[in-house]
C-alpha positions as CSV (number, residue, x, y, z in Angstrom):
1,X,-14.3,-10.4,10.8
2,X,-16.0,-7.7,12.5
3,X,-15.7,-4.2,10.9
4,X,-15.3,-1.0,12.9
5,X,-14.4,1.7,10.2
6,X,-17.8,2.7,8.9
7,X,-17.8,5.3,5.5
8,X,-20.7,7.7,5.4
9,X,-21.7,10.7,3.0
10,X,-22.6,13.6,4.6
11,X,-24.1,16.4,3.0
12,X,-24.0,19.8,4.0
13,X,-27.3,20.5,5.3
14,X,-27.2,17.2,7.6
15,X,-23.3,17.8,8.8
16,X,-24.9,21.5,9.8
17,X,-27.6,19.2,11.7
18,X,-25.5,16.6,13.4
19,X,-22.8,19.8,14.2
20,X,-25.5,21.5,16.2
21,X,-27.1,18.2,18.1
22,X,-23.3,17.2,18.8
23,X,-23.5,20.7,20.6
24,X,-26.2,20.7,22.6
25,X,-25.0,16.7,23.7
26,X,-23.5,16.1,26.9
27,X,-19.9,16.7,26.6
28,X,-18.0,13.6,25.9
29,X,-14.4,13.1,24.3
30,X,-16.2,10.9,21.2
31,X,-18.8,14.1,21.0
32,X,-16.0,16.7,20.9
33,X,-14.0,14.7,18.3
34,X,-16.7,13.8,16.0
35,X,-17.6,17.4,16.3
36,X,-14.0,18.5,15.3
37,X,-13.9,16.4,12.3
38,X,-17.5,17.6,11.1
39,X,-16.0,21.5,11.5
40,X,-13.0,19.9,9.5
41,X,-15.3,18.8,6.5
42,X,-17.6,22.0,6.6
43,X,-14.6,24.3,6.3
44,X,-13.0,22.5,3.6
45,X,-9.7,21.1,5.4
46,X,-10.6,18.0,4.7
47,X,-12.6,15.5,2.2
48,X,-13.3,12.8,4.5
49,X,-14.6,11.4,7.7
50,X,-13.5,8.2,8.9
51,X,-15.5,6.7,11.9
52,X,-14.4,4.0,14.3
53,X,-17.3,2.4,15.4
54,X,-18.4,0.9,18.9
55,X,-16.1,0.2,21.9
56,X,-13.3,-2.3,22.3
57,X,-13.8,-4.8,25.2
58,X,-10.5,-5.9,26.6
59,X,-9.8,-9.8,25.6
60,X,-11.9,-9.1,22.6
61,X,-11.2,-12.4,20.3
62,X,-9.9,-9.6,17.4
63,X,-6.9,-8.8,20.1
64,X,-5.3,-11.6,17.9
65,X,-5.2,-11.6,13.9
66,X,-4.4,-14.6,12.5
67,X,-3.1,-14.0,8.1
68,X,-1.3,-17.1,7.0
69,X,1.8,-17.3,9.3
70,X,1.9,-13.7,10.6
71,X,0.2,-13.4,14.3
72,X,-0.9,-9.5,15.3
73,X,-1.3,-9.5,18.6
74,X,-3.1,-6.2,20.3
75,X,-3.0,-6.5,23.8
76,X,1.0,-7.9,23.6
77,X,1.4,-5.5,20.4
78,X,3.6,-8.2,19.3
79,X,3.8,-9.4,15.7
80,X,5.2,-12.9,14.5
81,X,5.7,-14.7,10.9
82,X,6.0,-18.3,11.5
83,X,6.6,-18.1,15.2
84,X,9.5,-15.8,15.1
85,X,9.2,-12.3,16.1
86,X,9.4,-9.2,14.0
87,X,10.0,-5.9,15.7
88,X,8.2,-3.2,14.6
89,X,7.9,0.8,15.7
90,X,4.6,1.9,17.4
91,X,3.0,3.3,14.0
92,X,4.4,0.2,12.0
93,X,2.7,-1.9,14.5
94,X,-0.9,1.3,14.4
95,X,-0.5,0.6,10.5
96,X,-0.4,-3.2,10.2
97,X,-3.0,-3.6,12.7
98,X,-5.1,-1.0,10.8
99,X,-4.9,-2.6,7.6
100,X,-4.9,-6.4,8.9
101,X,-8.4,-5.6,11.2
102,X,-10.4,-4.4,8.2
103,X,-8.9,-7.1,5.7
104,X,-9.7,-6.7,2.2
105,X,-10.8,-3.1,2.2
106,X,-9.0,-0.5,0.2
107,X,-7.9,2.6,1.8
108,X,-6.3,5.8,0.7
109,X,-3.3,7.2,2.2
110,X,-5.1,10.0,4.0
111,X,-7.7,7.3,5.5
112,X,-4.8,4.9,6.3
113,X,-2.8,8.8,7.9
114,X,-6.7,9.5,10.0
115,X,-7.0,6.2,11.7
116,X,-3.4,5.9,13.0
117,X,-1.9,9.6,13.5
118,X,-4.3,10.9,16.5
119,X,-2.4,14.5,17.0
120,X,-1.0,16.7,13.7
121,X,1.4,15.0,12.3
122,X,2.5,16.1,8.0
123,X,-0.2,14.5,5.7
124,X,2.2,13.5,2.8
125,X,1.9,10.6,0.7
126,X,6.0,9.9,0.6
127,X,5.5,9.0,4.5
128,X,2.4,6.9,4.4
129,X,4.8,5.2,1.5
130,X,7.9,4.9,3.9
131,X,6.0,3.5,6.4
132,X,4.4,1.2,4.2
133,X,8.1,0.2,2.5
134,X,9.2,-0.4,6.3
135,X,6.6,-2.8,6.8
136,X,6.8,-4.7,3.9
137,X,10.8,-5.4,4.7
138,X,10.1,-6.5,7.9
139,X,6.8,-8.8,7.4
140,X,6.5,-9.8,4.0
141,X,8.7,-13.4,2.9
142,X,9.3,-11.1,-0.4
143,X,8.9,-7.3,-0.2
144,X,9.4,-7.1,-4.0
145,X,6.2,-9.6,-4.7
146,X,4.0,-8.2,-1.2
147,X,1.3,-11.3,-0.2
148,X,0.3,-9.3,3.2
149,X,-0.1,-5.7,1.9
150,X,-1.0,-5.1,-1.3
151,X,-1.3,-1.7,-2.9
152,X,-3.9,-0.9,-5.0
153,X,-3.0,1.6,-7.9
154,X,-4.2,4.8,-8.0
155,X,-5.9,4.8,-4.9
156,X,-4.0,2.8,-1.9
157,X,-3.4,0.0,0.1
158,X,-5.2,-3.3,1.3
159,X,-4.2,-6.4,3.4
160,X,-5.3,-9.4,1.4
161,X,-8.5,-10.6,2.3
162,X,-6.9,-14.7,0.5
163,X,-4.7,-15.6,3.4
């Protein structure tokens, strides 16, 4: 499976580097938001980056995740488990998807919060938790013994990387 979340240390010196080639670029909207989240890390608000990379082609042949019996579909944002449809809210579907594409990784609450909220929205871990509670009841064959996503203690959630 192709990756697109990429995890690099910056330290200051190079953030101060990348901030001022960023603005002397030609604008773009990737330029102005990298940009933002480098001002983000060098004034403390925050302790991490997270970086999407390259472009998404339309059709691309990850528009469809396959884990066991549950089908993600992008382009239909459509999920199933064994052919039958499950309905999920639009940042249900943002976190599944999220966590199914990069399989096997473990991410934090406040990575899992960066790649799915794209305005403000209350960094707390009790929602990330909701959220993730929600899902489980609506995907998993047994919420109370989780095969899709697994949490990993002390540090966050995964989607198993053995189906």
């Amino acid at each position: 499976m192709k990756k697109h979340i990429g995890f690099l240390t910056l330290d200051f010196p190079l953030a101060r580097w990348l901030s001022d080639a960023l603005r002397t670029a030609p604008p773009s909207r990737s330029a102005q938001d990298l940009l933002e989240g480098l001002g983000d890390l060098m004034n403390g608000s925050t302790e991490s980056l997270m970086l999407e990379l390259g472009e998404r082609e339309p059709g691309a042949a990850d528009d469809l995740l396959r884990c066991g019996g549950l089908s993600i579909d992008l382009r239909l944002r459509r999920v199933s488990r064994d052919g039958v449809e499950i309905s999920l809210t639009p940042k249900e579907f943002d976190i599944l998807y999220f966590l199914a594409r990069n399989r096997g990784e473990v991410f934090t609450k406040e990575q899992i919060y960066q790649a799915v909220w794209e305005s403000d929205y209350l960094l707390d871990d009790s929602n990330i938790m909701a959220f993730i509670r929600k899902l489980r009841k609506k995907i998993e064959p047994n919420p109370d013994a989780p095969e899709y996503i697994l949490t990993i203690w002390g540090i966050g959630y995964k989607f198993s990387d053995k189906l």
